[in-house]
NUZA-596192 format. One record per residue: residue number from 0; residue in one letter; z, y, x of N, C-alpha, C in turn. Coordinates in steps of 0.02 Angstrom, whole numbers, padded with zeros to 5 digits. Atoms other than C-alpha are relative to their C-alpha. Example, Ala and Ser with C-alpha at 12.3 -4.5 7.8 and 13.67 -1.06 7.14 Angstrom:
# residues 2
  num  residuo    n_c3    n_c2    n_c1   ca_c3   ca_c2   ca_c1    c_c3    c_c2    c_c1
    0        A   00000  -00059   00045   00390  -00225   00615   00000   00060   00045
    1        S  -00003  -00059  -00042   00357  -00053   00684   00037   00055  -00039
***
This chain:
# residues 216
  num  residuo    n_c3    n_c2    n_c1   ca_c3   ca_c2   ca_c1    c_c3    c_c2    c_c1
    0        X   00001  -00004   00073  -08491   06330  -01011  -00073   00001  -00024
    1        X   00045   00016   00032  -08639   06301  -01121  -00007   00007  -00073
    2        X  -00026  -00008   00097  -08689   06330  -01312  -00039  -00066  -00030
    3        X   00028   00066   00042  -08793   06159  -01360  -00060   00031  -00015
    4        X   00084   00005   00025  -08974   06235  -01371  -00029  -00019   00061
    5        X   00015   00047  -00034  -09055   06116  -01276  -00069   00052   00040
    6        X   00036  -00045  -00022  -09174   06209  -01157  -00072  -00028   00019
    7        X   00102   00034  -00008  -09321   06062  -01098   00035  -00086   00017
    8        X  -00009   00077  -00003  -09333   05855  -01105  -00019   00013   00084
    9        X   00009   00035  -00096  -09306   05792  -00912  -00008  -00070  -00027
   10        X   00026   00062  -00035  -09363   05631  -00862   00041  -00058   00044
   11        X  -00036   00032  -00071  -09248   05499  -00755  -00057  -00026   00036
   12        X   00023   00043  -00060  -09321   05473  -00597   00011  -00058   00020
   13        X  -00050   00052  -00040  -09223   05371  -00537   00060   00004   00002
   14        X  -00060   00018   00010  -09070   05292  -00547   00045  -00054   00066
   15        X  -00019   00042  -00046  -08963   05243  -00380   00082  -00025  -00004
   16        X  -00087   00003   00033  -08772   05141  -00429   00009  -00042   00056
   17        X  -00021   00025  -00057  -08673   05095  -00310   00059   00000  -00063
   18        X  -00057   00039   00054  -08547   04988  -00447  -00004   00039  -00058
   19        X   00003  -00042   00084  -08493   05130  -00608  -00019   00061   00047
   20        X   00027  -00062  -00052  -08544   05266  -00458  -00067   00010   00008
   21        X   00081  -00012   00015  -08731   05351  -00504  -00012   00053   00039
   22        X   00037  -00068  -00030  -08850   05460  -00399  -00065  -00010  -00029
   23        X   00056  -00013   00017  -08974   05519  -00496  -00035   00054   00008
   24        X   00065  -00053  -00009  -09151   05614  -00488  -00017   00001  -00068
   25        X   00036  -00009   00066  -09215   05697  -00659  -00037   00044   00028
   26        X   00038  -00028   00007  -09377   05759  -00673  -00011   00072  -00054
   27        X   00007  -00074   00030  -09414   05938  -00739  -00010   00048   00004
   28        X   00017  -00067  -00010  -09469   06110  -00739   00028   00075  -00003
   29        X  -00021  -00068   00025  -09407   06238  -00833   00050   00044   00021
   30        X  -00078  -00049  -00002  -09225   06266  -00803   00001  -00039   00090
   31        X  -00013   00010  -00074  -09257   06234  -00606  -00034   00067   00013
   32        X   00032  -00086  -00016  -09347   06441  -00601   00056   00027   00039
   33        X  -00063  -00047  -00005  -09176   06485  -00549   00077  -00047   00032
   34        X  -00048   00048  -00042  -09093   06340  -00467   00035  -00005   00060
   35        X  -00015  -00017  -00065  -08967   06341  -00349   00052  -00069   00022
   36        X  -00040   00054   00002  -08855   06180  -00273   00071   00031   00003
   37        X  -00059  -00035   00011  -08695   06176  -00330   00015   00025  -00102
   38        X   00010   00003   00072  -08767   06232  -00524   00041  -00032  -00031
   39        X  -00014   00040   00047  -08694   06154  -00663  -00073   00005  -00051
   40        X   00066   00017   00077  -08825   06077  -00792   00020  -00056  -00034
   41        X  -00017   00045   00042  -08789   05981  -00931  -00066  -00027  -00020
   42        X   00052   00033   00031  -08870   05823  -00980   00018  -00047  -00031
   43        X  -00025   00033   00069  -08863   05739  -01146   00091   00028  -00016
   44        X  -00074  -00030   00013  -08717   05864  -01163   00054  -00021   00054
   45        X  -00027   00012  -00064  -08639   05793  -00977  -00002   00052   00040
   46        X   00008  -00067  -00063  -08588   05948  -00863  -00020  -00050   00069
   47        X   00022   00021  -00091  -08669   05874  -00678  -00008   00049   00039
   48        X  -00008  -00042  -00069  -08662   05971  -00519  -00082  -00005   00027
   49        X   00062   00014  -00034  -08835   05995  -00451   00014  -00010   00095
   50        X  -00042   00024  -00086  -08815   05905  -00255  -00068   00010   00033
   51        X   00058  -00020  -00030  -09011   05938  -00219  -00057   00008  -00052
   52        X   00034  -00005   00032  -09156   05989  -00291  -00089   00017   00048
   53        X   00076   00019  -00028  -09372   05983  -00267  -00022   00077  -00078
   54        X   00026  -00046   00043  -09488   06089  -00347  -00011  -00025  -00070
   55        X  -00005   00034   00031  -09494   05965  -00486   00052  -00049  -00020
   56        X  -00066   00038   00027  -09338   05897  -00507   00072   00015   00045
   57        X  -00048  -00007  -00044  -09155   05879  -00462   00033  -00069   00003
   58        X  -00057   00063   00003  -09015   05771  -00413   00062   00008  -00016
   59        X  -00060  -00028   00002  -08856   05757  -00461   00064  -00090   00021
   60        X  -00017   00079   00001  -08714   05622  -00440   00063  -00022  -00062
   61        X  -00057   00008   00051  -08593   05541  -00590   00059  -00054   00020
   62        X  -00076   00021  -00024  -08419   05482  -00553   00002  -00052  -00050
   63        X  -00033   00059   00028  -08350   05302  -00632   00023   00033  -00070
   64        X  -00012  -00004   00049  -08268   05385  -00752  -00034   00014  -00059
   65        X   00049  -00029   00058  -08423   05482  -00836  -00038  -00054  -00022
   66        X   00031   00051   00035  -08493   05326  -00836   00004  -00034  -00039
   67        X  -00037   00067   00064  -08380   05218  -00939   00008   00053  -00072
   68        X  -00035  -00042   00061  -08334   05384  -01063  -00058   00016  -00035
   69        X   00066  -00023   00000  -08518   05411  -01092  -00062  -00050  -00010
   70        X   00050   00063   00009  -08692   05331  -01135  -00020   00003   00051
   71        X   00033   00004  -00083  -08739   05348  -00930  -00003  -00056  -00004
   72        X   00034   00066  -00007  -08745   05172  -00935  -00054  -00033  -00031
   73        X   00046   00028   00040  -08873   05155  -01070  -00087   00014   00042
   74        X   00027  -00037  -00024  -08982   05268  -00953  -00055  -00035   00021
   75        X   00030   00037  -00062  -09129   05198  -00840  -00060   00038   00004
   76        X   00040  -00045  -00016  -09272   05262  -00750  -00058  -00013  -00070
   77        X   00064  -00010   00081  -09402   05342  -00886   00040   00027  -00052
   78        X  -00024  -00023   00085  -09279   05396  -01016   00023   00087   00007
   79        X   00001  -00039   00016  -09269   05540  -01087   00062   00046  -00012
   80        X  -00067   00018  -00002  -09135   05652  -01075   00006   00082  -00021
   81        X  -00025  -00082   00023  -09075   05847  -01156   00032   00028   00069
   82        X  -00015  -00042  -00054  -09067   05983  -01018   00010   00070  -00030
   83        X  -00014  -00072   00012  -08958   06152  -01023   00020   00015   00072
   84        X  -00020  -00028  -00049  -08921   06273  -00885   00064   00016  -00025
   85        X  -00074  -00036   00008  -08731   06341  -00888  -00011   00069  -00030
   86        X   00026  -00075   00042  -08728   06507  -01018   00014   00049   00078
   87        X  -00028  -00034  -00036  -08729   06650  -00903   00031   00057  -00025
   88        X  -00025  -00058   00009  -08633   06797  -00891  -00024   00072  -00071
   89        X   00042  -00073   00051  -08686   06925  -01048  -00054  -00049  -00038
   90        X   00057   00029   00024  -08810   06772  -01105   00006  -00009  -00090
   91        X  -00012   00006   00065  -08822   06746  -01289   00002  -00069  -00019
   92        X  -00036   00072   00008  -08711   06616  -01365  -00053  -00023  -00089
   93        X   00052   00006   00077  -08859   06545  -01504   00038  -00060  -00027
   94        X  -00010   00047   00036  -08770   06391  -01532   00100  -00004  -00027
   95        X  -00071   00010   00015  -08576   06351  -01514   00036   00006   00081
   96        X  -00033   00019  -00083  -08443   06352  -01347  -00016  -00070   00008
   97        X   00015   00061  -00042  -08498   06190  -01252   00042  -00031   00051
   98        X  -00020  -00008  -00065  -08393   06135  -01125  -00004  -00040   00064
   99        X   00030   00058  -00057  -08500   05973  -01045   00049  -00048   00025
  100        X  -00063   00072  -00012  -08332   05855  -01067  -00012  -00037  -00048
  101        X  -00002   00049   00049  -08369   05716  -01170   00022  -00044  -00028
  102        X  -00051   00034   00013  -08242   05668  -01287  -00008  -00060  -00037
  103        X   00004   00048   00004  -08316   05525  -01333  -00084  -00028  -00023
  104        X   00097   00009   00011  -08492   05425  -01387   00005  -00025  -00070
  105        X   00008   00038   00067  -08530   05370  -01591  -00064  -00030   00024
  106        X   00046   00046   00012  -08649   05254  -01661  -00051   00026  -00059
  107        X   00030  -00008   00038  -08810   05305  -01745  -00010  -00061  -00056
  108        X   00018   00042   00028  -08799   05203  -01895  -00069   00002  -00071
  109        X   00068  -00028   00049  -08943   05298  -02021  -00025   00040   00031
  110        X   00057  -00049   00002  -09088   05386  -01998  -00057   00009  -00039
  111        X   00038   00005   00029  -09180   05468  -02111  -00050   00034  -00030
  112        X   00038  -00073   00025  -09317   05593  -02167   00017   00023  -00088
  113        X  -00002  -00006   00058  -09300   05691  -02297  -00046   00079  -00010
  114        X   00061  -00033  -00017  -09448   05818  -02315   00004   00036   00039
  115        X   00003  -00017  -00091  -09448   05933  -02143   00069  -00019   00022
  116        X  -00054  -00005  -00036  -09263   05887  -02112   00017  -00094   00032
  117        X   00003   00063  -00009  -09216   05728  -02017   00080  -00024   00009
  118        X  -00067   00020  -00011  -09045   05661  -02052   00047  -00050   00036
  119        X  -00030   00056  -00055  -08933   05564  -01945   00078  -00009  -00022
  120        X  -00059  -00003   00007  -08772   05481  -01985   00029  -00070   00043
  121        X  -00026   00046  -00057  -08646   05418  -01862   00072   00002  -00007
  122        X  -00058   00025  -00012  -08510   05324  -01836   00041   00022   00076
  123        X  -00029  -00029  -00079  -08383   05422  -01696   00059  -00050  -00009
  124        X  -00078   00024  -00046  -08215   05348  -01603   00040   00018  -00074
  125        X  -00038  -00013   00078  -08084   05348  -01764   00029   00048   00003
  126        X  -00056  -00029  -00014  -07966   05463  -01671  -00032   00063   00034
  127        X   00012  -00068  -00006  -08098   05609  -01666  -00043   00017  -00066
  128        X  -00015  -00036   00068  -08119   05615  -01842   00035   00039  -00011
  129        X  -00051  -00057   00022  -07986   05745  -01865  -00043   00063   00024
  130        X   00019  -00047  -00020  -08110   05856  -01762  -00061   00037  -00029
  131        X   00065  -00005   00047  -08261   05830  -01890   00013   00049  -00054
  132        X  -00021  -00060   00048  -08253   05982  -01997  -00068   00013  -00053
  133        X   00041  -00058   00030  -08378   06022  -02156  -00040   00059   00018
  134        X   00034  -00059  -00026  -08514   06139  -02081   00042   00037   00058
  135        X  -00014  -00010  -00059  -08407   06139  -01945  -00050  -00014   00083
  136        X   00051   00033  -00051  -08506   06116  -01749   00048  -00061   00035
  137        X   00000   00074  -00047  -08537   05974  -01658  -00027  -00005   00051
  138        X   00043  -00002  -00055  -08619   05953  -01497  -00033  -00095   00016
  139        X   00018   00071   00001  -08715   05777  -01508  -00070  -00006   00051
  140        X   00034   00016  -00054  -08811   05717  -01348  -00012   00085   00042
  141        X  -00008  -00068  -00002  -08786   05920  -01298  -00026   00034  -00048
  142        X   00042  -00044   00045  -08873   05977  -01446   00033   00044  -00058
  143        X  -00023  -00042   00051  -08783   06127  -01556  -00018  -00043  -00069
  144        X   00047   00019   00056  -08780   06061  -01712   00062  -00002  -00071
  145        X  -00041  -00008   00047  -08681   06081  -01889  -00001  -00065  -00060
  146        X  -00023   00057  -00001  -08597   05939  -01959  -00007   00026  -00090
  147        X   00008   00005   00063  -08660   05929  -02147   00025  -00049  -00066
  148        X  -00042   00049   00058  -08571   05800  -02237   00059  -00055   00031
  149        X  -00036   00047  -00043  -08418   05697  -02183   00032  -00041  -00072
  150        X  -00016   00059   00041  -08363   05539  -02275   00058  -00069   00040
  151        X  -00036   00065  -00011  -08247   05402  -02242   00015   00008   00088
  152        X  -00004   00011  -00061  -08269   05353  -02051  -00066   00040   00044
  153        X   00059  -00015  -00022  -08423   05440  -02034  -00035   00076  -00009
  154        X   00002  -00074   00004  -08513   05616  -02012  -00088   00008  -00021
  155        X   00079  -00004   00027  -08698   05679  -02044   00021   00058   00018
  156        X   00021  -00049  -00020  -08790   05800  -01966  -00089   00003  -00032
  157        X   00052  -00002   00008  -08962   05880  -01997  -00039   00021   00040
  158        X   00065  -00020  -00058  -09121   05912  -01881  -00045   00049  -00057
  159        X   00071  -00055   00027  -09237   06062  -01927  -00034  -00039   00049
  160        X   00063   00019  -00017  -09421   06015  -01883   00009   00020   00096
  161        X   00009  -00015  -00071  -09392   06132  -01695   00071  -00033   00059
  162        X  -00058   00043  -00021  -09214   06032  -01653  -00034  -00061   00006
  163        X   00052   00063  -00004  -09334   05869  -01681  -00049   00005   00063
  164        X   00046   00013  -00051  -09471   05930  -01573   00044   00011   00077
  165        X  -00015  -00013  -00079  -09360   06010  -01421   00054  -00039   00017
  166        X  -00063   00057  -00041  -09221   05875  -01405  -00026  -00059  -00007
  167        X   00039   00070  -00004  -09241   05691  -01396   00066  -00035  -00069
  168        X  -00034   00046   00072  -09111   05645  -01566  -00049  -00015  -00031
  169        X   00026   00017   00069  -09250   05635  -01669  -00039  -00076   00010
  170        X   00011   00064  -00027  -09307   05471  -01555   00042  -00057   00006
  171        X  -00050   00047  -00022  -09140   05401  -01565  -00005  -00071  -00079
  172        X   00007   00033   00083  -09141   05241  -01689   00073  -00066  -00009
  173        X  -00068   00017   00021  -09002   05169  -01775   00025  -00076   00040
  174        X  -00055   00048  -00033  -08869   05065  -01663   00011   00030   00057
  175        X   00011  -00057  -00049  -08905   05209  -01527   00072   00037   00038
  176        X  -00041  -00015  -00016  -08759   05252  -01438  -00021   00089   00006
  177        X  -00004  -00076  -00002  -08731   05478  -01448   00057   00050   00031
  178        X  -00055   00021  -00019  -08619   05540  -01327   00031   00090  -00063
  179        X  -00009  -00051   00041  -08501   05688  -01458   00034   00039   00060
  180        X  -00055  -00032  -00020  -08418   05825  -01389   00019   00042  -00059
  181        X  -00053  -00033   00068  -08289   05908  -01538  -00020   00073   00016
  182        X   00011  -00052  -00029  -08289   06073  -01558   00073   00015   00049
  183        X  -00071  -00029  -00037  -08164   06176  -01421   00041   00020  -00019
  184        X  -00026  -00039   00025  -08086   06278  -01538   00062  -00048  -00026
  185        X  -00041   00055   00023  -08014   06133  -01632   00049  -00028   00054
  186        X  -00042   00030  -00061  -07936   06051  -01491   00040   00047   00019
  187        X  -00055  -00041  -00045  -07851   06208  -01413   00052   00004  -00063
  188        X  -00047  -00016   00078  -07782   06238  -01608   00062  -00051   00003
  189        X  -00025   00066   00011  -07726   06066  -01607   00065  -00018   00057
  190        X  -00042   00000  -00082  -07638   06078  -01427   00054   00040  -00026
  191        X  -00066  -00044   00014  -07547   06221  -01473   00055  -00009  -00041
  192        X  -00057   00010   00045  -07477   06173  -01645   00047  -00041   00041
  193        X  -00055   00061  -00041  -07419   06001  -01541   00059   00046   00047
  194        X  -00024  -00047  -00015  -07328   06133  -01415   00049   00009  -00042
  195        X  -00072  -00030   00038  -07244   06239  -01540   00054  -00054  -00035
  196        X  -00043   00035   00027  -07189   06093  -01644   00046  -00048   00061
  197        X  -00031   00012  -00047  -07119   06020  -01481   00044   00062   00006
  198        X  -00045  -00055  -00044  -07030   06198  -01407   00046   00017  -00074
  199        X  -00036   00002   00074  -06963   06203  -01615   00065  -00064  -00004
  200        X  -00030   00034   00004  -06898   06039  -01598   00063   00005   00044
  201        X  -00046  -00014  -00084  -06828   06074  -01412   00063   00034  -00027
  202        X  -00049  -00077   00003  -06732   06225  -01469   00058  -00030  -00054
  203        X  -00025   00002   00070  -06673   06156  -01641  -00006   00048  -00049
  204        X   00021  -00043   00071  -06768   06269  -01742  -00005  -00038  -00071
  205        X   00010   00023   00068  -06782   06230  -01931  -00071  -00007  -00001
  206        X   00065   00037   00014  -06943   06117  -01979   00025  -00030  -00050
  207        X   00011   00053   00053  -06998   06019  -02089   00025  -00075   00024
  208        X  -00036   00056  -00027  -06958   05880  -01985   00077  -00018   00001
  209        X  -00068   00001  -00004  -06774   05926  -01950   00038   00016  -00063
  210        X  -00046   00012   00051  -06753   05956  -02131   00002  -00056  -00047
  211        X   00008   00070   00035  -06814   05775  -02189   00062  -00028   00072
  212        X  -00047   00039  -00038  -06704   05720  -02052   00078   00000  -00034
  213        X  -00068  -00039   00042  -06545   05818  -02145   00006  -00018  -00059
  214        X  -00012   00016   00065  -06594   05730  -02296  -00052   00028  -00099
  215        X   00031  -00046   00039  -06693   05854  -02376  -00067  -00020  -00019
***
């Protein structure tokens, strides 16, 4: 688990694919003080397994699927990439629950200053609009972040000046693939109603459904 405050820019080393199958090396410092293989670290909001690590960097490897669900393919050695460690135990949650599954990638289609704030608005997957909430969170390339205006097909977020300097969104420029993750909360909400209104239906409880069916 993770909260989206991005902790230090890594580096791709290197990039080794064997077809949609990646072993990669990122360069970095900070959040390796305390590294152990086996870790989880999220990058660009991607939970990865740490499989080895150097005093300057680690490795990790990404499965076919993270690759196609995700901007990993946009990736290549030199780019720049948002690094978190896994929250620990008692750690303080500054941003939002995280949970390094990425339910899908939008499209930066604006970017734009507007005196210290730097706005970004993107186009997500159609069928995770329902998860975009009014000052609701968002987790965009892993970065905590509160979803300031939603419109039509599309969402907006804002960058303070220290979200600009310590992640890499504020480099991203419009046609930019971002991979989202929704918030958690939403989704389990969403699970459940589906559930009850299933075990309602099962039973033949009274709904709304079964009373437009009756005519009503």
């Amino acid at each position: 688990m993770f909260t989206g405050i991005v902790e230090e820019i890594g580096r791709i080393k290197q990039i080794i694919a064997k077809g949609q199958a990646l072993s990669i090396t990122i360069a970095c410092h900070r959040i390796l003080t305390d590294v152990s293989i086996g870790d989880s670290i999220a990058v660009n909001g991607i939970c990865l397994t740490v499989t080895a690590y150097q005093t300057n960097a680690f490795e990790a490897d990404v499965m076919p699927e993270t690759f196609r669900s995700t901007s990993f393919s946009e990736l290549r050695a030199g780019s720049l990439v948002n690094l978190e460690r896994a929250l620990p135990l008692g750690g303080r949650l500054g941003g939002h629950l995280v949970s390094g599954h990425i339910d899908g990638t939008g499209i930066l289609i604006k970017k734009k200053q507007e005196e210290n704030a730097i706005w970004l608005d993107i186009t997500p997957p159609e069928d995770l609009m329902k998860y975009i909430v009014l000052k609701g969170s968002v987790a965009l390339d892993g970065t905590s972040l509160t979803v300031s205006s939603v419109e039509g097909n599309q969402f907006s977020v804002s960058l303070i000046p220290h979200t600009a300097e310590t992640t890499i969104l504020a480099n991203k420029q419009s046609g930019d693939r971002i991979n989202i993750e929704c918030d958690l909360l939403a989704k389990y909400v969403e699970n459940l109603l589906i559930s009850n209104r299933t075990e309602a239906r099962e039973k033949g409880n009274l709904s709304v459904e079964k009373l437009m069916e009756m005519g009503y």
